[in-house]
SEPA-656954 format. One record per residue (C-alpha): x, y, z; residue in one letter. Coordinates in steps of 0.25 Angstrom, whole numbers, padded with zeros to 4 digits, always signed. Layout:
XYZA;...
END
This chain:
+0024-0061+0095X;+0010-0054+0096X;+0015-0043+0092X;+0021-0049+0079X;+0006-0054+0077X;-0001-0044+0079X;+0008-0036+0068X;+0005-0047+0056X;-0010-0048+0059X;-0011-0032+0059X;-0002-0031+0045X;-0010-0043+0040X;-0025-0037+0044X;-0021-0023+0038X;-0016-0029+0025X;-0026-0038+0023X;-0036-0026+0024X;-0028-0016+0016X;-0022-0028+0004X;-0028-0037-0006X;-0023-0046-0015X;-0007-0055-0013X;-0004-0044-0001X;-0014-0052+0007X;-0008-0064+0002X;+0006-0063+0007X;+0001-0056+0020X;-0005-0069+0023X;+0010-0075+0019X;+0016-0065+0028X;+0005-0070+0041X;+0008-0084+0037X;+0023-0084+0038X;+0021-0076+0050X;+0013-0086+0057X;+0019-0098+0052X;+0032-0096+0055X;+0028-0091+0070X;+0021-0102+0071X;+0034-0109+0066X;+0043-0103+0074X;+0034-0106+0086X;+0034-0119+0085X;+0050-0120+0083X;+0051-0112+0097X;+0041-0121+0104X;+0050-0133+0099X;+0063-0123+0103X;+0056-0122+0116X;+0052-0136+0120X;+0068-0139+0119X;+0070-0126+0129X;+0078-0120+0116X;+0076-0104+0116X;+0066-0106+0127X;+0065-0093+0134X;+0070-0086+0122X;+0059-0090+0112X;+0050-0088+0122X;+0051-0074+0127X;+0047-0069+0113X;+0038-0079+0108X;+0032-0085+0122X;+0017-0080+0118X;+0019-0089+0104X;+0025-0100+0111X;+0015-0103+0121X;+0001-0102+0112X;+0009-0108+0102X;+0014-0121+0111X;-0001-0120+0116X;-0007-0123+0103X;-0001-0139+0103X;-0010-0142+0089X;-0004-0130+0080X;+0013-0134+0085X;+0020-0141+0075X;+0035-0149+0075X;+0047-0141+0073X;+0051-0144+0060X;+0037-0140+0054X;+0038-0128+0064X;+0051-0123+0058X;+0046-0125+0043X;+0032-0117+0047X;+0042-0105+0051X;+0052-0106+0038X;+0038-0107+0029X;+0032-0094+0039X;+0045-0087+0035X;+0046-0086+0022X;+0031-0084+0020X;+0034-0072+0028X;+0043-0069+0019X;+0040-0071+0006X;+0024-0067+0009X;+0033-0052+0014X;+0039-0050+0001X;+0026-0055-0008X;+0018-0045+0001X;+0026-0033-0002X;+0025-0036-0015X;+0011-0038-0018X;+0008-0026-0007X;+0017-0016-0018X;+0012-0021-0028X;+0027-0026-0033X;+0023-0037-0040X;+0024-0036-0056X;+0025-0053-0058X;+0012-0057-0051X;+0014-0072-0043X;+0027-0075-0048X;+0033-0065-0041X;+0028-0069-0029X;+0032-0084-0032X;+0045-0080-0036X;+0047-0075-0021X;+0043-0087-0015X;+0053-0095-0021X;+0065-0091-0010X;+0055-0093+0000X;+0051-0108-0003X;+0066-0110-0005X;+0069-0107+0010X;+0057-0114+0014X;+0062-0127+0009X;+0076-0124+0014X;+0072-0121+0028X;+0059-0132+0029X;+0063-0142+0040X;+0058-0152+0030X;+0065-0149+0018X;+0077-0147+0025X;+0077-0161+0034X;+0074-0168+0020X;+0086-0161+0013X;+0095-0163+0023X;+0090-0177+0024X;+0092-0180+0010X;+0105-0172+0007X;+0113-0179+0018X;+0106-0192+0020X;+0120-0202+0020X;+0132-0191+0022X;+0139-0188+0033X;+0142-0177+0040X;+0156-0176+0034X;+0148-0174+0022X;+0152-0160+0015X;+0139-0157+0012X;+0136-0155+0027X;+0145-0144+0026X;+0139-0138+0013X;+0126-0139+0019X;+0130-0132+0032X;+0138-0121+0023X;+0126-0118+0016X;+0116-0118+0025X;+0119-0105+0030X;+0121-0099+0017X;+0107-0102+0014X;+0101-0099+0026X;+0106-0083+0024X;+0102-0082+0010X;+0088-0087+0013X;+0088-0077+0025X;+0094-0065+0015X;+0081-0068+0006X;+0071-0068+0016X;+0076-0056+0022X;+0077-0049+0008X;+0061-0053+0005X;+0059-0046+0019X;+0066-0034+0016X;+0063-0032+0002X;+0046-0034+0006X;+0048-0022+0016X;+0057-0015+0006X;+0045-0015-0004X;+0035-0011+0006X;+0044+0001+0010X;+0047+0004-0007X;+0029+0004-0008X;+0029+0014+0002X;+0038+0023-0003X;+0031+0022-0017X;+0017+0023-0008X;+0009+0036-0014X;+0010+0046-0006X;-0003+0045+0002X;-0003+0045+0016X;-0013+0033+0018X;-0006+0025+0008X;+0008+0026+0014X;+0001+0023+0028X;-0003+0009+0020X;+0009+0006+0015X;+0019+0011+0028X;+0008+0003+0036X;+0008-0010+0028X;+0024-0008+0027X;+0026-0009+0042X;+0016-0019+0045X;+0023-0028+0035X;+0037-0023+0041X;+0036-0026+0055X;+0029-0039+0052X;+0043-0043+0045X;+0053-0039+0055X;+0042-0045+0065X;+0045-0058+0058X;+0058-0055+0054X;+0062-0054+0068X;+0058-0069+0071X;+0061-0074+0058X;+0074-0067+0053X;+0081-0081+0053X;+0069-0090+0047X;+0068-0099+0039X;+0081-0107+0043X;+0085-0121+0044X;+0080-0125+0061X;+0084-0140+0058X;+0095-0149+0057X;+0094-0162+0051X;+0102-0174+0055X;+0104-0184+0043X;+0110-0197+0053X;+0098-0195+0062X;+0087-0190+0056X;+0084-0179+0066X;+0080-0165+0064X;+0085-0155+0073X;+0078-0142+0076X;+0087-0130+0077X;+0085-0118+0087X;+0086-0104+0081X;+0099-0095+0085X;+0096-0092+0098X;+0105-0079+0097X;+0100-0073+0083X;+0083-0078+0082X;+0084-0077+0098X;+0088-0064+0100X;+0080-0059+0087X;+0068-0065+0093X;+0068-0056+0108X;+0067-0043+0099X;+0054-0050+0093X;+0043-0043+0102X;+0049-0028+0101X;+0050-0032+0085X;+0035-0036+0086X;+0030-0026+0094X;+0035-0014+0086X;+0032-0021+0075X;+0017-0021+0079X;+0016-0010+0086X;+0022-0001+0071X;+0011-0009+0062X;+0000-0003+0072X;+0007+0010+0071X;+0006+0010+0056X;-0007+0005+0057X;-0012+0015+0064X;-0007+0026+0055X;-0011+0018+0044X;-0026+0019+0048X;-0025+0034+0054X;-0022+0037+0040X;-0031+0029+0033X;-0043+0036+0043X;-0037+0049+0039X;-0038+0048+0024X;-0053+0041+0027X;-0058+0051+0034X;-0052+0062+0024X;-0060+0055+0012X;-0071+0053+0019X;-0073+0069+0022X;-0067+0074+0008X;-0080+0065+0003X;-0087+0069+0012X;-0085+0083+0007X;-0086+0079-0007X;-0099+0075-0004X;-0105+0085+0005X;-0099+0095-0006X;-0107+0088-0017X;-0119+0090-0010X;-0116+0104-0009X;-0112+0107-0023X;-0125+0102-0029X;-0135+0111-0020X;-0126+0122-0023X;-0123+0120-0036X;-0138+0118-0040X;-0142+0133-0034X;-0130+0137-0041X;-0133+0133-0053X;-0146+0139-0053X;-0141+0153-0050X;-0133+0150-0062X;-0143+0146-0071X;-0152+0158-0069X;-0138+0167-0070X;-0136+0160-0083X;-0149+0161-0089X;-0149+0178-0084X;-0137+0179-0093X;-0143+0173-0104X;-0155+0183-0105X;-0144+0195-0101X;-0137+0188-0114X;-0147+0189-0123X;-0152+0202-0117X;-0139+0209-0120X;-0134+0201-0132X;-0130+0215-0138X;-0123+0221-0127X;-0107+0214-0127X;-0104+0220-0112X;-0116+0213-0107X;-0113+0200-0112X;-0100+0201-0109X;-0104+0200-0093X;-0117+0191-0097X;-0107+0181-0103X;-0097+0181-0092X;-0111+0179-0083X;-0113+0167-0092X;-0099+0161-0090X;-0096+0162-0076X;-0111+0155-0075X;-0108+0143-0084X;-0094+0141-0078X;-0101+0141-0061X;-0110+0130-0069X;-0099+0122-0075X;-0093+0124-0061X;-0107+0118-0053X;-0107+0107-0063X;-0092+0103-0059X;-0096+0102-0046X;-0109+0095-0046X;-0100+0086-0055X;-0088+0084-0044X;-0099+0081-0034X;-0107+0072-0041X;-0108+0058-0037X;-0097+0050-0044X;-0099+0037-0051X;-0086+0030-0053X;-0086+0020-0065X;-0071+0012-0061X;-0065+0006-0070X;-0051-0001-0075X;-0045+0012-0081X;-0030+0015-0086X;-0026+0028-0078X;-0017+0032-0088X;-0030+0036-0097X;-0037+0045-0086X;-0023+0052-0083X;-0022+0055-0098X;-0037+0060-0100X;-0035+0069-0088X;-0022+0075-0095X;-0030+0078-0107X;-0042+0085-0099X;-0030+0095-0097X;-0022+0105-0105X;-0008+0102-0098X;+0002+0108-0111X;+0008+0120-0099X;+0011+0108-0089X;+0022+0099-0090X;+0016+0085-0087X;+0024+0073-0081X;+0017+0060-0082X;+0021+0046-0076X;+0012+0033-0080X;+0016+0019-0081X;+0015+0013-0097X;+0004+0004-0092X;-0011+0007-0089X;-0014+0009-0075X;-0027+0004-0075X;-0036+0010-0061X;-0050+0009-0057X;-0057+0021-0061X;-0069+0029-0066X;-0059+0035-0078X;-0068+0047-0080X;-0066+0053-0065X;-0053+0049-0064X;-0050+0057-0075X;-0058+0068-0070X;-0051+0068-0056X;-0037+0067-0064X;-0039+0079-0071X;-0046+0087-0059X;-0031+0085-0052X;-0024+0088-0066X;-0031+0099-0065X;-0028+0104-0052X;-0012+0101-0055X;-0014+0112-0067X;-0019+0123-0059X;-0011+0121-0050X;+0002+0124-0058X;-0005+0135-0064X;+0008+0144-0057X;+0018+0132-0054X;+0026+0123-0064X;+0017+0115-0072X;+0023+0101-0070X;+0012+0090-0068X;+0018+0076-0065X;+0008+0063-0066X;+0011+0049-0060X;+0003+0037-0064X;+0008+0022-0057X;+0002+0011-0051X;+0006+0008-0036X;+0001-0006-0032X;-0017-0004-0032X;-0015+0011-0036X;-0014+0018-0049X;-0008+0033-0044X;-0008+0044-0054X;-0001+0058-0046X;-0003+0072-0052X;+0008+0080-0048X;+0007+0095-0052X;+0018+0106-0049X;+0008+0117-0042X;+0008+0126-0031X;+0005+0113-0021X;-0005+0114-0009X;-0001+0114+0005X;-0005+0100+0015X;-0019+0108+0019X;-0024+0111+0005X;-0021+0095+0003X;-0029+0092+0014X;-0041+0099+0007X;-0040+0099-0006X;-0050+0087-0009X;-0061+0095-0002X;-0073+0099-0006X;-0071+0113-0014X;-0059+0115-0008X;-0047+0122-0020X;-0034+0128-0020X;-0038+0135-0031X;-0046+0148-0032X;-0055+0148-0044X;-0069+0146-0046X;-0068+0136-0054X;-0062+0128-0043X;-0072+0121-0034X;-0062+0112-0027X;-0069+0100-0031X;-0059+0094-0040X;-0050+0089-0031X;-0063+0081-0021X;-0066+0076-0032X;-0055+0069-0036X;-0054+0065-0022X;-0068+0058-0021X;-0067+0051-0037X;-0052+0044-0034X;-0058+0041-0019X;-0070+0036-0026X;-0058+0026-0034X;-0054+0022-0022X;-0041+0028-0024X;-0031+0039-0018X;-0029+0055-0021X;-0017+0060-0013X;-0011+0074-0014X;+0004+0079-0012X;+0006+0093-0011X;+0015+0105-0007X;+0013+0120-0011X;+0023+0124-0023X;+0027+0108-0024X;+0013+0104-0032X;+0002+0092-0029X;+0002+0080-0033X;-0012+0071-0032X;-0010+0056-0032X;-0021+0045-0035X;-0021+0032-0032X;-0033+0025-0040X;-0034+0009-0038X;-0030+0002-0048X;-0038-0008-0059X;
END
C-alpha cells in the first residue's frame, strides 16, 4: 500500500507543478476517489476482520492499513457508510481519469457540459450501489410480498445483468482516458522534452489506474442484502477466490508501478536539464557575441568610412578616366555592402524589446511569404479557417519567420524546390512547421546550428546570425524551436509559440 501512495502523491505533486486550469481539478477528483475509497474499503476489512472473515488473507497485503487505520478509533466509521464511502471513491476515480485526459488534451470542444454529460453514468451507479438507496428501494418495492413473489426472481435475474453493464462502462472510461493520453502522445510534436512530458504524465496516470484497478476491478457492487420480514441488513463478504486472489499480486503491482513513475521521472528531469543547460549557453553565446560585434564593428566602421571618403576624392579626381572608376566604384560597393553587413549585425545583437500581444498567426505567416519571391518554388500550405490568435510581438516574429524562409530557399538552390508549411493549434500551442526539400544537414551541424556565427553556407553575406536570432526572439516568447533534419531528405523547423 505504501508504494501505491507514494506513486499518487508523486503524479499529483508533478502535475500540479507542470498544469493549470480543470487538469488540477480532476487530479484532486482522482486523489479523492483514491483516498476515499481506501479509506472505504479499510473500514469494510476491519468490519471483515472483527468477524475472523478473510482474516489472514486481507491482512498480508494491507496489514500496514489495517493497523493505523484500526488505531485511529475517531476517523472509523459503520459498515454500511464504509461501503458507500468506497462505491463514491470509485467512481470519482473514474470519472475524474476520463475528465483529466480530456482536459489534459485539450479535447474538450463543448466546455462544462461535456463533462456533466459524463457524470451522468457515474451518479447513476452511485445511487444503484449506495447501501442507502439500495436498503430504501428494496424496502419499499417488496414491503408485503412474499418470497414466492415473481418479482424476487426478476430482481435476482437482473441484478447481475446490471452489475456487468455497469462494470463494462467503467472499464471503458478507464481504458478510453489511457487511450487518449496514448493518441496525444503520438500527435506530441516532435521535441525531445516535450515527448518526455507527455510519456512521463502517461505512465504516471497509467500505473496509478492499474494500481487502483487491481483493488477495485470489481467495485462499485452491491455488499448488502436486505431482509424485508426482519428488518435486517446484512453485509456481504467479497469473493474470496476472485477480489482474494487479485489482491496478493497488489504489492508487486504497486511496486513496479512506483518504481516506472520514478524512472520516467528521472528521464523526464534529465531532459529537462539538458535542454536548460543548452539554452542557457546558446544565450550565453548570443550575448558574449554581442559584445563582441559592437567593439569590432565600431573600428570597422571606421576603417570603412575613411576607405569610403578616399574613394570619393579618387572619384572626383578621376571623373574622366572610365577604367579608374570602374575599380573606384567597385571600391565603393563592396564598402557600403561591409556597412550594410555591420549594421545587420549590430541590429541582431541589439537588446530586443518585445511588445506581446494577441496576434492571428496566419497574418505574420502571410507577410513573411510576401517579403519573398517564391514563383520557382512550389508551396504547400496547411492553416486551419479560424485565426490562431498567439502571444507575440508581430514585427520579430515576422522577422524570425522570414529569416527561416529564407534559409529553406537557399537551401534548395540545387534540390527540388517543394516548401511545405503547417499552421495548427495543439492544446496551449500554436505550431507553424517549415519544411523545405534541401540538401539536409547531419545530427552535428543540428547541434550547432543556433550558435553564434556559425553557417552552413559559405558566402560573405552570411554571418551565421540568423538562425541565434531566431532562437533567442521565440525563446524570449516563451516558446519552442525544434529542428528535424537528414542530408538529402531536407529540414524542417517547428515553433511552438503560446497561445492568446
Amino acid at each position: 500500500m505504501m508504494y501505491a501512495i507514494v506513486s499518487i502523491i508523486v503524479f499529483g505533486i508533478f502535475i500540479m507543478v507542470k498544469e493549470k486550469g480543470t487538469t488540477r481539478y480532476f487530479l484532486f477528483l482522482m486523489i479523492l476517489g483514491w483516498v476515499a475509497s481506501i479509506l472505504g474499503f479499510t473500514s469494510y476489512l476491519l468490519y471483515l476482520q472483527k468477524r475472523e472473515l478473510y482474516l489472514f488473507m486481507f491482512a498480508k497485503v494491507f496489514s500496514p492499513t489495517l493497523i493505523l487505520w484500526g488505531n485511529l478509533d475517531f476517523l472509523q466509521m459503520d459498515v454500511i457508510s464504509a461501503i458507500s464511502q468506497m462505491s463514491f471513491g470509485t467512481l470519482c476515480f473514474i470519472y475524474a481519469c476520463l475528465c483529466f485526459s480530456i482536459s489534459l488534451t485539450n479535447l474538450n470542444r463543448y466546455g462544462y457540459k461535456l463533462y456533466l454529460a459524463l457524470a451522468i453514468l457515474p451518479v447513476l451507479e452511485f445511487i444503484i450501489y449506495n447501501p442507502y438507496t439500495y436498503s430504501a428501494f428494496y424496502n419499499w418495492y417488496f414491503m408485503g410480498k412474499s418470497l414466492s413473489s415473481p418479482d424476487f426472481q426478476v430482481l435476482l435475474n437482473l441484478e447481475p445483468k446490471i452489475y456487468n453493464i455497469t462494470l463494462a462502462i467503467n472499464y471503458i472510461y478507464l481504458i478510453v482516458s489511457i487511450v487518449i493520453i496514448i493518441y496525444y502522445y503520438i500527435k506530441t510534436p516532435a521535441m525531445k522534452y516535450f515527448n518526455t512530458y507527455i510519456l512521463t504524465i502517461l505512465v504516471g496516470f497509467s500505473t496509478n489506474i492499474i494500481t487502483f484497478a487491481t483493488v477495485f476491478w470489481w467495485a462499485p457492487k452491491r455488499l448488502i442484502s436486505v431482509s424485508v420480514f426482519t428488518g435486517y441488513t446484512h453485509v456481504l463478504p467479497v469473493s474470496l477466490f476472485w477480489e482474494g486472489k487479485i489482491l496478493f499480486i497488489f504489492p508487486y503491482i504497486s511496486f513496479i508501478s512506483c518504481i516506472t513513475l520514478l524512472a520516467a521521472l528521472f528521464k523526464y528531469n534529465n531532459d529537462h536539464l539538458i535542454m536548460k543547460q543548452t539554452s542557457r549557453l546558446i544565450v550565453k553565446g548570443f550575448d558574449t557575441a554581442g559584445l563582441g560585434t559592437r567593439m569590432i564593428s565600431h573600428n570597422f566602421k571606421n576603417y570603412i568610412m575613411a576607405t569610403i571618403l578616399d574613394a570619393e576624392f579618387l572619384k572626383e579626381k578621376y571623373e574622366d578616366d572610365p577604367e579608374s572608376l570602374e575599380y573606384i566604384n567597385r571600391i565603393l560597393t563592396l564598402n557600403h555592402e561591409f556597412m550594410e553587413s555591420l549594421n545587420y549585425l549590430n541590429d541582431k545583437f541589439k537588446t530586443l524589446s518585445l511588445y506581446i500581444q494577441p496576434f492571428d498567426l496566419k497574418l505574420v505567416l502571410k507577410s513573411a511569404l510576401k517579403k519573398h519571391n517564391l514563383s520557382a518554388i512550389k508551396i504547400d500550405i496547411q492553416e486551419p479557417p479560424e485565426a490562431v490568435l498567439t502571444l507575440i510581438d508581430p514585427n520579430q516574429m515576422t522577422e524570425v519567420l522570414c529569416n527561416i524562409i529564407k534559409n529553406a530557399v537557399e537551401a534548395m538552390q540545387y534540390t527540388d524546390k517543394n516548401l511545405s508549411i503547417q499552421l495548427f493549434i495543439q492544446k496551449k500551442w500554436s505550431i507553424i512547421t517549415i519544411s523545405d526539400s534541401g540538401c539536409g544537414m547531419n545530427s552535428e551541424q543540428i547541434d550547432r546550428l543556433f550558435i553564434p556565427f556559425y553557417s552552413t553556407k559559405s558566402s560573405i553575406k552570411n554571418w551565421g546570425v540568423g538562425l541565434n536570432y531566431c532562437y533567442k526572439i521565440i525563446h524570449s516568447h516563451k516558446g519552442k524551436i525544434i529542428v528535424n533534419s537528414k542530408p538529402g531528405l531536407g529540414t524542417s523547423f517547428r515553433i511552438l509559440l503560446p497561445r492568446a
